[in-house]
N, C-alpha and C positions, 0 to 999 in steps of 0.2 A: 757250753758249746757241745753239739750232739756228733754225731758217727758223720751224718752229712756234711754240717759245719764243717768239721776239722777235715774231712776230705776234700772240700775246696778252697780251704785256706793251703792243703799243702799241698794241691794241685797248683795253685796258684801260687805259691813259692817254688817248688819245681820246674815253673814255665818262667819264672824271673830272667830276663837277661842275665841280671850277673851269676847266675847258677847255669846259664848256658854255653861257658868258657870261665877259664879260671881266674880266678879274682887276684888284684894284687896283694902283694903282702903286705898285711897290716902291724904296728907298730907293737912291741912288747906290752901287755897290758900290765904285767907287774915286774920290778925291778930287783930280780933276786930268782930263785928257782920255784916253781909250782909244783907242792905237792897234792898229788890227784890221788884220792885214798878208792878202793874196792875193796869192798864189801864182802869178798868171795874168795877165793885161793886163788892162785896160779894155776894156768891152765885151763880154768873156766871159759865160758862164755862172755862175760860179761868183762872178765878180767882181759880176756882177746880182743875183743873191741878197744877197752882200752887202749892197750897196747900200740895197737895197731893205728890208732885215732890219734897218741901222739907223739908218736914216730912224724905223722905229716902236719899236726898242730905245730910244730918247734921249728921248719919250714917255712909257716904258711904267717907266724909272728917273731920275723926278723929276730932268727935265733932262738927264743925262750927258749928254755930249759924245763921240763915236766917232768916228776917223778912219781912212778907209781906206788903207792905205799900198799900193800893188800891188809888189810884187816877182817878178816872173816869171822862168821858166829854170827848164830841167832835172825839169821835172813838179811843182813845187812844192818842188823839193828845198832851194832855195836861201832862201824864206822859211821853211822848215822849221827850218832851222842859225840864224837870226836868233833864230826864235822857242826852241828850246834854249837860247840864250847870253844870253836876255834876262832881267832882275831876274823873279822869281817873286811882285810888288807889285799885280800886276793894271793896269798900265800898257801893259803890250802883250798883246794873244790872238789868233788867227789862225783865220778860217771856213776849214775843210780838206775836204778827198774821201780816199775811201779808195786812191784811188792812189800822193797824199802820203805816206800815213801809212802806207802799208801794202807796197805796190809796187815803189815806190822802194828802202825798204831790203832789199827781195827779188833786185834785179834791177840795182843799183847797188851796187858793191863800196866806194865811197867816199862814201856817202851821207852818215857823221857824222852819223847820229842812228838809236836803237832806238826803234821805234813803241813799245813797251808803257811804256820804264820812261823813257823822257828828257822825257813831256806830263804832264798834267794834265787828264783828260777835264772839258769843261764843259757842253754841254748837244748833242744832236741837233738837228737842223733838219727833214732829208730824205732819202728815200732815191728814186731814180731805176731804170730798166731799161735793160740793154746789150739790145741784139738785134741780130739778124741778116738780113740783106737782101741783096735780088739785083736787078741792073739789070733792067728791063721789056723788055729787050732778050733776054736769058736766053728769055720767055716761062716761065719756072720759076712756080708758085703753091704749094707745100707744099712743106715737108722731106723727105719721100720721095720726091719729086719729084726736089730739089737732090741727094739722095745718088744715085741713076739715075744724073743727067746726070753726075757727076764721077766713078763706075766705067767709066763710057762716054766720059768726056774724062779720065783722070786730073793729064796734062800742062799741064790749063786750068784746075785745083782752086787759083786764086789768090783769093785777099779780101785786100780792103785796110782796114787800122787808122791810127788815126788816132796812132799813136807805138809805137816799137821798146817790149819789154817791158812791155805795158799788159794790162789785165785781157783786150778784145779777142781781143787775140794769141791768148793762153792757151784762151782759149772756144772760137777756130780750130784751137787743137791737140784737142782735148776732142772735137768737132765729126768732126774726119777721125779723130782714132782711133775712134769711134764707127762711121762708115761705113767704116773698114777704108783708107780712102783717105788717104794722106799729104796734109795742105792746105799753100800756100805762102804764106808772110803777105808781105803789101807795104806795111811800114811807111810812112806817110807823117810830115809835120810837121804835125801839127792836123786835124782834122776836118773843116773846111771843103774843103782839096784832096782827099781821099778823097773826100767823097760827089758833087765834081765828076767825077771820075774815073770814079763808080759811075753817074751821070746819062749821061754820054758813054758807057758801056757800055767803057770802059777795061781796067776792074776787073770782072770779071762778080761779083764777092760782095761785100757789108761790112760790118763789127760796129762798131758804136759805141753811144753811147748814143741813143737812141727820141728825146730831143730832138732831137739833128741830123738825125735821118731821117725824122719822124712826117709834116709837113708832103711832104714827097715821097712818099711812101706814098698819104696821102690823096688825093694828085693823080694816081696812075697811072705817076709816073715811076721809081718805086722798087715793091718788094713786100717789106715784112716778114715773115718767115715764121716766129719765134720769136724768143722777148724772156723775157730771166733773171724769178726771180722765185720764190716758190713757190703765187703766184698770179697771177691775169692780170689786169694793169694796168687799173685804174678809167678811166685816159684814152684807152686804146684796149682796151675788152676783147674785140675782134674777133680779138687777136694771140695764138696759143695761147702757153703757156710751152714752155720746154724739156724743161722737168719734164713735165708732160703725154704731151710727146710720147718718151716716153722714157728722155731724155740725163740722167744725174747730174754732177752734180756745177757744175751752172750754176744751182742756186737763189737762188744770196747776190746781190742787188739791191748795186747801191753806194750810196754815201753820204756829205753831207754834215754837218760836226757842226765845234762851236768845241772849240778848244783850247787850253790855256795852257801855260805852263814849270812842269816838273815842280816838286813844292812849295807851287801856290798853296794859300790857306786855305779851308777847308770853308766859314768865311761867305761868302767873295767866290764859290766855286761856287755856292752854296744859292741868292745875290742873284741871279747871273747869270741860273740857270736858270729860276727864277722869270720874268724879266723876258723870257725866250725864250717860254717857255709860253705869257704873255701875250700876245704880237704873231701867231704862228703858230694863235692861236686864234680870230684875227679873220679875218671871209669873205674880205676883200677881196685881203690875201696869200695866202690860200691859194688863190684862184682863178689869183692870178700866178703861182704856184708852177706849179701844174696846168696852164699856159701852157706852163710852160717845159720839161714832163713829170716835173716832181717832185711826190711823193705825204709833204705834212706829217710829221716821225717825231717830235714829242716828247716822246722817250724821255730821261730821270735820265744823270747824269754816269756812275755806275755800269753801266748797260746801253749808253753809249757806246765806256769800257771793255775792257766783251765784247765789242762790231762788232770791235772792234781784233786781240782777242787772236782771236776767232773767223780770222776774215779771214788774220791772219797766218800761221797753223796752216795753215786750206783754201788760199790763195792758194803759198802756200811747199810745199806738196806735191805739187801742181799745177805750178809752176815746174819742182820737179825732174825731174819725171816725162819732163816736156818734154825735158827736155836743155837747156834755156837756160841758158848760163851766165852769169853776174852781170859785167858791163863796168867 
């Protein structure tokens, strides 16, 4: 399924009746508590969604009970291998990103586990924008602009990512082969010291995702100047895409979506998604979401799926191109 594709399938799930008023509540899908593991600390992004997702999951399925277990390390690698080895009873499932699922086994030699055949896709959640930004100290405002200054500085053509082998990186390789100019990534540990780095004019570039940078942007201390996509973000549509301007092969938006151990039952999927559908239909998340720079995807187990097998396909051809080798 391509950028197009999946934008009218979740157009077309968006415009569904039953996403147009709230759904009734559907029946427990497992008989006992649901541990939902992340990937990530407390306090994250990814961990807040949670959170926040089943707070109205437990609601929205007469009662259940979900508990969030955080398991962080290694980009999600490490609740990834739990959730593999876990019973297939619908007792354990895990809110993922496509870094997890997708990245890791790309760029991790000992990751123990294959995205497409070791989960169980269970329902979409969101999908978000990486983009790209330059210290206000640059004075840079356009992409034609940034490629000028780094044929005219080649030796200063640094941006910094928020983790060694992340989607980022890759966009920074894509980016300078484009403009002819080698780029040089500077990995950090997490986002937050990157876009310190990119504030202090450290870093004069950096790619992350729109949430860690959007709020800096609007304030003048950063400049966004392209954000993946193959359209331009509803929460900042001032940001052109890459696409737009150009650049192939940065259209695929990343994403979040549940997961389980490969094997669950088509009723516990059917329950589940249902009971997604329902909360992500309601204003009041989707406004948090759109806070947090995530844009609603609820799209079918099925079309969660495709994100994977798509992803793994663009993302792994992309890798190699680069020369990165797998650690």
């Amino acid at each position: 399924m391509n950028r197009r594709d999946f934008g009218q399938v979740l157009a077309a799930t968006l415009l569904t009746p039953a996403l147009a008023a709230p759904l009734a509540a559907t029946a427990k899908p497992y008989n006992g508590p649901i541990r939902v593991l992340v990937g990530f600390p407390p306090g994250g992004a990814t961990d807040v969604v949670a959170r926040a997702l089943i707070d109205k999951l437990g609601k929205a399925m007469d009662g259940q009970v979900f508990i969030v277990e955080n398991r962080p390390g290694a980009g999600g690698q490490i609740a990834a291998q739990l959730l593999k080895a876990a019973p297939p009873d619908g007792s354990t499932i895990m809110l993922s990103i496509d870094h997890t699922q997708v990245i890791v086994p790309l760029t991790i030699a000992a990751a123990g586990y294959n995205p497409v055949t070791d989960f169980t896709a269970l329902a979409g959640v969101a999908t978000y924008y990486n983009v790209l930004a330059v210290s206000a100290r640059t004075g840079i405002k356009t992409l034609p602009e940034l490629g000028a200054w780094m044929k005219a500085r080649p030796t200063e053509a640094n941006y910094g990512v928020p983790a060694a082998g992340s989607v980022p990186q890759f966009i920074g390789h894509i980016v300078g082969q484009s403009f002819g100019v080698p780029m040089n990534s500077v990995p950090y540990k997490g986002g937050a010291p990157m876009v310190q780095d990119l504030l202090a004019g450290q870093v004069p570039i950096g790619i992350a995702s729109m949430t860690e940078l959007i709020e800096y942007h609007r304030a003048g201390k950063v400049r966004i100047l392209a954000s993946s996509g193959a359209e331009r973000s509803r929460i900042a549509p001032e940001i052109p895409t890459f696409l737009e301007l150009g650049f192939k092969g940065i259209d695929k938006n990343p994403w979040l979506a549940f997961f389980g151990p490969k094997g669950m039952s088509p009723d516990f999927v059917a329950q589940f998604d249902r009971g997604v559908k329902t909360v992500l239909a309601q204003p009041d998340l989707q406004e948090r979401l759109a806070k947090m720079g995530n844009e609603v995807a609820p799209v079918p187990a099925k079309d969660v799926q495709q994100w994977v097998a798509d992803a793994s396909q663009h993302w792994g051809q992309v890798i190699r191109e680069s020369g990165f080798k797998p650690q």
